[in-house]
C-alpha positions as CSV (number, residue, x, y, z in Angstrom):
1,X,-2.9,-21.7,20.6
2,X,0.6,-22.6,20.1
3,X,3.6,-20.0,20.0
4,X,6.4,-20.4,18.2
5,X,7.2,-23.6,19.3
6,X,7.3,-24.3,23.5
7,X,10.4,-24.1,24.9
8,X,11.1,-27.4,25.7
9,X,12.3,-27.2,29.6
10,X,8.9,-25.5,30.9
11,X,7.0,-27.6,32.4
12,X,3.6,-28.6,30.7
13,X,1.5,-26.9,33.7
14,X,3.9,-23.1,32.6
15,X,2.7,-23.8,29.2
16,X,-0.3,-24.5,29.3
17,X,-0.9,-21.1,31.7
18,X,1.0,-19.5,28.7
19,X,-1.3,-20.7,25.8
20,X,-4.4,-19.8,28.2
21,X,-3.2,-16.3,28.9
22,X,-2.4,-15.8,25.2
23,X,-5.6,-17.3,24.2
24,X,-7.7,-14.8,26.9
25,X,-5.7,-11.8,25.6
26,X,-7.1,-12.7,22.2
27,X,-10.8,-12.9,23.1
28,X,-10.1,-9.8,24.2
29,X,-8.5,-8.0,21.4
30,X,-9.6,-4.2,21.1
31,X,-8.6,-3.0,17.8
32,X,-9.6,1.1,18.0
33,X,-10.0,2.8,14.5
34,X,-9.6,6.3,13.0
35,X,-11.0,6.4,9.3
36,X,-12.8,8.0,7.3
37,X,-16.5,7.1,6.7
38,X,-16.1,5.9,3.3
39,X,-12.8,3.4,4.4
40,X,-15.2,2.5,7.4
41,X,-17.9,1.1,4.9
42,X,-15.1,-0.7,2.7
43,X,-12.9,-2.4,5.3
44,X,-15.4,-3.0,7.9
45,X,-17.9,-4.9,6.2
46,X,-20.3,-7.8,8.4
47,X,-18.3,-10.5,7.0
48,X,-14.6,-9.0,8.9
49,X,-16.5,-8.6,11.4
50,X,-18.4,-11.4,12.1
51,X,-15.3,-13.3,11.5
52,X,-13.3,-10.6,14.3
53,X,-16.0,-11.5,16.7
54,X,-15.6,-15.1,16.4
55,X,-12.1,-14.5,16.8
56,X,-12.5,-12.2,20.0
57,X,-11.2,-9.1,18.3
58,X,-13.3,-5.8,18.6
59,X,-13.4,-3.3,16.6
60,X,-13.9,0.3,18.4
61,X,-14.5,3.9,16.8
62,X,-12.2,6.2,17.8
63,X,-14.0,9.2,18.6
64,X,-11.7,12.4,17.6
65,X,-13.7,14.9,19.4
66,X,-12.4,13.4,22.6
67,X,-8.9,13.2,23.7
68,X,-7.3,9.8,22.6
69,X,-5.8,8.7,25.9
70,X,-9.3,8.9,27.2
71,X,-10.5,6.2,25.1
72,X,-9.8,2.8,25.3
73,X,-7.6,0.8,26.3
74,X,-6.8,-0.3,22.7
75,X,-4.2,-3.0,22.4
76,X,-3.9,-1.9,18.4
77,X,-4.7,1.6,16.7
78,X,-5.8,1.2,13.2
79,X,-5.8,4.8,11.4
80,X,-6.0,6.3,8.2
81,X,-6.7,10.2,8.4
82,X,-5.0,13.1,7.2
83,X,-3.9,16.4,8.8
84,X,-0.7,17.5,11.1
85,X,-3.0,17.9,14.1
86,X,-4.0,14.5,13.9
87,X,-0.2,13.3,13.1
88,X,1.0,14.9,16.3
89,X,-2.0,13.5,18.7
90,X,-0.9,9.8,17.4
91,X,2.9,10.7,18.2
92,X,2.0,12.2,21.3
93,X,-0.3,8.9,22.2
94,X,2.4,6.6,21.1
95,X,5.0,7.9,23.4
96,X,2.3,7.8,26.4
97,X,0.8,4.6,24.9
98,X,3.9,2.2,24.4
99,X,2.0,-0.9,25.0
100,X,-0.4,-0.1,22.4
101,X,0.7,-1.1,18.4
102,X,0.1,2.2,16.1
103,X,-0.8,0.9,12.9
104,X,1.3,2.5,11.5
105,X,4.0,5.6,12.4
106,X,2.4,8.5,11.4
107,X,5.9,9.6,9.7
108,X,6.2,6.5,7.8
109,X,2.7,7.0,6.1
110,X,3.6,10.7,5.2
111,X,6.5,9.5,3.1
112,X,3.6,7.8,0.5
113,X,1.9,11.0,0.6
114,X,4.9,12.4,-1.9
115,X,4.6,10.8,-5.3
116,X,8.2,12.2,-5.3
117,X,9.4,9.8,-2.3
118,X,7.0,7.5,-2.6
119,X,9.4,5.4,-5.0
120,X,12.5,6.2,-4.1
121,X,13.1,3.2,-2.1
122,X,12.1,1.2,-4.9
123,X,14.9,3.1,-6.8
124,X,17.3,2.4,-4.3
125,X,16.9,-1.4,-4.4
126,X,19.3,-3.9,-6.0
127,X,17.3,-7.3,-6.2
128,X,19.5,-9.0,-8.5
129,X,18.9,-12.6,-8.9
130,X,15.7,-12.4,-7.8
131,X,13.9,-13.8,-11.0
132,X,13.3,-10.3,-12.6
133,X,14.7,-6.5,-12.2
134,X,12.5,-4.4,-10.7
135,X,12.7,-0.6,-10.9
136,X,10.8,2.7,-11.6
137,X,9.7,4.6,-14.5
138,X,12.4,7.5,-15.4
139,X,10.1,10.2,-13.8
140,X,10.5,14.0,-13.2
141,X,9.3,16.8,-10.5
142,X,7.2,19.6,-11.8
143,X,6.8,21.9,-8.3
144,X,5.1,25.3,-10.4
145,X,4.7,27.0,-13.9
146,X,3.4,24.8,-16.4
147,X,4.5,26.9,-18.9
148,X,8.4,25.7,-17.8
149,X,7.4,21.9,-18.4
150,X,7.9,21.5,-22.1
151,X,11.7,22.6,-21.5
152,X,12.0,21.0,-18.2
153,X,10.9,17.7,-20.0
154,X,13.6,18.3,-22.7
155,X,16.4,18.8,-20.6
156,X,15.8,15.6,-18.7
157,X,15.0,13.6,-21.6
158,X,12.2,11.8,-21.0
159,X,10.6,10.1,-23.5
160,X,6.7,10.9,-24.4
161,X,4.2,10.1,-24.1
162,X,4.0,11.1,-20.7
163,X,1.7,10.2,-17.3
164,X,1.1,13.0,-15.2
165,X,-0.2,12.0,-12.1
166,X,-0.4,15.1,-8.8
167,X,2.5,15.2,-6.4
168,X,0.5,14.8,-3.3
169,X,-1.6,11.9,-2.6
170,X,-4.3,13.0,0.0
171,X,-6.9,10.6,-0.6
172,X,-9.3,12.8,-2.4
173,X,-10.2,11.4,-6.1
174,X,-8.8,14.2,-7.5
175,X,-5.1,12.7,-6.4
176,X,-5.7,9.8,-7.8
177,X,-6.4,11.1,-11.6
178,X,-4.2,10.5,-14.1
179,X,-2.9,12.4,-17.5
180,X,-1.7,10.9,-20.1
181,X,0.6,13.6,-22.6
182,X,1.3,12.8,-25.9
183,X,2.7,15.8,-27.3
184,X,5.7,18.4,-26.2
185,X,3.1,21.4,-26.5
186,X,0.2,20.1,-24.4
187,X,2.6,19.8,-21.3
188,X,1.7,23.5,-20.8
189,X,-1.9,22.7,-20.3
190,X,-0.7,20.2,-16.9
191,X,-1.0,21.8,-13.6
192,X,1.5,21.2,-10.7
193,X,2.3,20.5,-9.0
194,X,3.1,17.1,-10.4
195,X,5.4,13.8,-11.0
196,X,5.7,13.2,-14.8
197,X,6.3,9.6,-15.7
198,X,7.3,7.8,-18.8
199,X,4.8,5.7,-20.3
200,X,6.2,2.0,-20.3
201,X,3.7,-0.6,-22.2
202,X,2.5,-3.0,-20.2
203,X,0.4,-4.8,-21.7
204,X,-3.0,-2.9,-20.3
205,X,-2.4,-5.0,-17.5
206,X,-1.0,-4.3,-13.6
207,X,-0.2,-6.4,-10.8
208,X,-1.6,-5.0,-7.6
209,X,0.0,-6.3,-4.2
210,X,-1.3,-6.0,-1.2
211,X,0.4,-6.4,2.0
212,X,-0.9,-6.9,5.3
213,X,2.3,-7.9,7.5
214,X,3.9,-11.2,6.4
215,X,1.1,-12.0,4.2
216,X,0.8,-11.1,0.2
217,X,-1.7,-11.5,-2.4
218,X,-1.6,-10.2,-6.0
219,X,-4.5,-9.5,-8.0
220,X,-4.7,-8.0,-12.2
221,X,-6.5,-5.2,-12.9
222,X,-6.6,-3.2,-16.5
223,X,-4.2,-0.1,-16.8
224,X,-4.0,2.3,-19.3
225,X,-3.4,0.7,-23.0
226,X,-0.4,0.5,-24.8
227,X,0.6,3.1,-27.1
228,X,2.2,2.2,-30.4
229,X,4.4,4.2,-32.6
230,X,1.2,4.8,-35.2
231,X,-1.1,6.7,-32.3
232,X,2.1,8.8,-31.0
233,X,2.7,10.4,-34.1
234,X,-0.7,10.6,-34.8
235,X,-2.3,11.7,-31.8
236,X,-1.8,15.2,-29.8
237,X,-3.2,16.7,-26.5
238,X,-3.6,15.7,-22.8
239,X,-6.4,13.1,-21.8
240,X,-7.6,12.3,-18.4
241,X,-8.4,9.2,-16.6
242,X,-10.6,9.9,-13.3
243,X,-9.3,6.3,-12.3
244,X,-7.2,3.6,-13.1
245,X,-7.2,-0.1,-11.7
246,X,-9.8,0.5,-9.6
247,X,-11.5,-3.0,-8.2
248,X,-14.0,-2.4,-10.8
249,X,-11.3,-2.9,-13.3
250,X,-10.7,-6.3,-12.5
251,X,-8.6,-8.4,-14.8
252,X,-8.7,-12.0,-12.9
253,X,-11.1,-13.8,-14.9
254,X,-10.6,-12.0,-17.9
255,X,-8.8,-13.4,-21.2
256,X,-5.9,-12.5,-21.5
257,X,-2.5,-13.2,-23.6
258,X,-0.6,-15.7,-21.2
259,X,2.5,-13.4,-21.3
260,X,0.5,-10.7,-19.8
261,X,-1.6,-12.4,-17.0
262,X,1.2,-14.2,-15.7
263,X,1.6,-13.4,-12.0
264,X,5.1,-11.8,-11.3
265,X,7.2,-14.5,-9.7
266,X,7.3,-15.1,-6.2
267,X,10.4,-14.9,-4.7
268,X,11.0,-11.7,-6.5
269,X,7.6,-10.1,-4.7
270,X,8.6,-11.6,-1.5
271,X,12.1,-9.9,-1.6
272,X,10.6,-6.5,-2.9
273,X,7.8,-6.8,0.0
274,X,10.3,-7.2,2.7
275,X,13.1,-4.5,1.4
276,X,10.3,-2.2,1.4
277,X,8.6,-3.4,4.4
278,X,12.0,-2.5,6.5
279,X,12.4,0.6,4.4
280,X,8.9,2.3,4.9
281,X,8.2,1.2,8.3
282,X,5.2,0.1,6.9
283,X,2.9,-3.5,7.0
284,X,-0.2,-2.2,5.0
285,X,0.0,-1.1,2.0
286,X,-0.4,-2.2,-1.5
287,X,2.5,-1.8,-4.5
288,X,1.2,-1.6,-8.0
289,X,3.5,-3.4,-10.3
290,X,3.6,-3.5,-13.9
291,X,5.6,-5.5,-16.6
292,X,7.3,-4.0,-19.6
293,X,5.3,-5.7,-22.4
294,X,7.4,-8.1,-24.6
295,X,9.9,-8.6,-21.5
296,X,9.9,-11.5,-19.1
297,X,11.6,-10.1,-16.2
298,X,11.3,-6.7,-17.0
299,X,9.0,-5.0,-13.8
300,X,8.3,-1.2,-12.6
301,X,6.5,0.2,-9.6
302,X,4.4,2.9,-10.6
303,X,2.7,3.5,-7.4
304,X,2.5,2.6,-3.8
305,X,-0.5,3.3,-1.4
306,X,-1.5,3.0,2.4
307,X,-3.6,1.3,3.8
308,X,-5.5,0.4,0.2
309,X,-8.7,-0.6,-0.7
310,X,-8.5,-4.1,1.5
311,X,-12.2,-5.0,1.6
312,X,-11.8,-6.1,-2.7
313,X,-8.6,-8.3,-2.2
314,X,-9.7,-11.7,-1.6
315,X,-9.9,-13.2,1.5
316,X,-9.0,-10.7,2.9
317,X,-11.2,-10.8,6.6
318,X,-9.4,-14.1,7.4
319,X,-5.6,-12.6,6.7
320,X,-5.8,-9.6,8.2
321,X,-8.1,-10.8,11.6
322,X,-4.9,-13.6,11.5
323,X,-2.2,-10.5,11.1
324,X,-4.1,-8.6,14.4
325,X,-3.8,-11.5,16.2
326,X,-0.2,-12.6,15.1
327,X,0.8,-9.1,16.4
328,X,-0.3,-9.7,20.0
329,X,1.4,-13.5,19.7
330,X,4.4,-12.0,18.7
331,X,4.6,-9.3,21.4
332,X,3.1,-11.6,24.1
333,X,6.2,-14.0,23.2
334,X,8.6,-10.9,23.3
335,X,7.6,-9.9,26.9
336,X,7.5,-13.4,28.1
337,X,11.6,-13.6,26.3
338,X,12.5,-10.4,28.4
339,X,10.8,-11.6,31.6
C-alpha cells in the first residue's frame, strides 16, 4: 500500500521495505475495546468483523478486572465507558502507553457529557460563506427547583414551546428522553437538572452526521413535528418522548417535501466537521442537525454524541476498518519523517 505519495529520491528497494513494513503492521492491527455489552452487539457485528479480519485488524476485549497495561499490546484503544475511575486508568495508560492511539481523550468525551457544553463550540463558530449559517437553539440552564423555571424562562425570554431534554448525557435511556412544554405553568412539573431549548420547526425532519475521522455520512431521520400557532394556543402541559431519531425512525426512503429532505450542503458540513473536530479533540461522533423549516440556509445543532450508534449508518464496516488503518499509515509516515 502506497503512503502519501513516495518520496521521490528513495530508492525503489527503501520503498518497497517501506510499503512491506506498513503492510505487515496492518495484518497485524490490534484494536483493544472497552464498551458496554449493548455497544459491543451494535458496532461489532460479523459483517465489521469479517471485513477487519480480512483487513488484518483484531478486535480484542479489554478485560477491566485486570490492569490495562497488562493487556495487550494494543496499537489503538477503542472505549466508550463511563465513570472517573475508568477516566483516570485511560489517562494513566496513555502517559505509560504513548505509542498506543486512545480513541479518544477521556477529557474530550466528558465535554459531550454536559448538554450545557456540549454546544458551545457550535456557538462559538463563525462559518460565514459557507452555504448556510449554522447555529444553536437559544437554550437555558435549569441546575435545581423546578418551581424557579417558569420565572427563570421569563427573564431570559425564550420563546415556548419548549424542549427539555436532562443536563447530563450518561448513556442510560433515561438521558436521552425528551419534553416538549407548551405552556408557562407546566414548566414546574420538569425536573433538573436540565437544558431547556426553544422549539425551532423543522420540518419533522433531522440531519444526522456521523463522523469517523475524515470521513462523513448524513442520514434523515423523523424529529419531533412542527408546532403551529393553532396547537400552541390550544394545547397545555408537558409530553414526553422516550426517543427521538432513533435508527428506527428512518427518513431515507420516505416521501418527503423536497425542501425538507434535501441534504444540508456539503462544504458547509465539511467546514462544521473540521471546526469541531479541532475544537472537541474528537474523530467519532455524530452532530444532529436540523433546518429551520421555510428557510434554505437556515441550520441548528441540537445535539452532539460520542461515539454514536455506528453499526445503522451505512457502510459503515468499510469506513471505519479504512479510518483504523489510515491511523497507523499516518503515524507510520510520521515516525519514518522524524527518523
Amino acid at each position: 500500500m502506497r503512503l502519501n505519495g513516495d518520496i521521490s529520491f528513495r530508492s525503489e528497494e527503501e520503498k518497497e521495505n517501506e510499503r512491506g513494513t506498513l503492510q505487515q503492521q496492518q495484518q497485524n492491527l490490534v484494536v483493544g475495546y472497552a464498551l458496554t455489552s449493548k455497544k459491543v452487539k451494535s458496532f461489532l457485528q460479523p459483517k465489521l468483523e469479517g471485513l477487519a479480519r480480512k483487513k488484518g485488524i483484531s478486535f480484542v476485549a479489554i478485560d477491566q478486572n485486570r490492569p490495562l497495561s497488562d493487556q495487550g499490546p494494543f496499537d489503538i484503544v477503542l472505549h466508550k465507558l463511563s465513570g472517573k475511575e475508568w477516566r483516570q486508568i485511560l489517562e494513566d495508560y496513555r502517559e505509560q502507553h504513548p505509542e498506543v492511539t486512545v480513541l479518544d481523550p477521556p477529557d474530550a468525551i466528558q465535554h459531550l457529557y454536559n448538554r450545557q457544553s456540549m454546544l458551545k463550540d457550535v456557538a462559538d463558530l463563525n462559518l460565514s460563506d459557507c452555504h448556510g449559517k449554522v447555529g444553536v437553539p437559544k437554550q437555558l440552564v435549569i441546575a435545581k427547583d423546578p418551581s424557579s423555571i417558569p420565572e427563570a424562562v421569563s427573564k431570559a425570554g425564550l420563546t415556548l414551546p419548549l424542549i427539555a431534554k436532562p443536563l447530563i448525557v450518561d448513556g442510560t435511556a433515561k438521558s436521552h428522553e425528551l419534553f416538549l412544554a407548551y405552556d408557562q405553568f407546566s414548566l414546574s412539573l420538569l425536573e433538573p437538572p436540565l437544558v431547556l431549548q426553544e422549539f425551532v420547526n423543522h420540518g419533522g425532519v433531522l440531519f444526522k452526521v456521523f463522523i469517523v475521522g475524515d470521513a462523513i455520512k448524513v442520514v434523515r431521520r423523523f424529529s419531533l413535528p412542527d408546532v403551529n400557532e393553532h396547537e400552541l394556543s390550544n394545547t397545555s402541559g408537558v409530553f414526553r418522548f422516550p426517543r427521538v431519531s432513533c435508527s428506527a425512525a428512518s427518513a431515507d426512503d420516505a416521501d418527503l417535501d423536497p425542501f425538507v429532505a434535501e441534504l444540508p450542503p456539503r462544504p458547509l458540513l465539511e467546514r462544521l466537521v473540521k471546526e469541531l473536530r479541532w475544537r472537541l479533540g474528537l474523530r467519532l461522533f455524530n452532530i444532529d442537525i436540523i433546518r429551520e423549516h421555510r428557510t434554505k440556509d437556515r441550520y441548528y445543532v441540537i445535539d452532539i454524541n460520542y461515539f454514536p450508534g455506528y453499526g445503522k449508518m451505512p457502510g459503515y464496516e468499510h469506513i471505519f476498518t479504512d479510518f483504523l488503518l489510515g491511523l497507523v499509515q499516518t503515524k507510520y509516515k510520521r515516525r519514518q519523517d522524524n527518523s
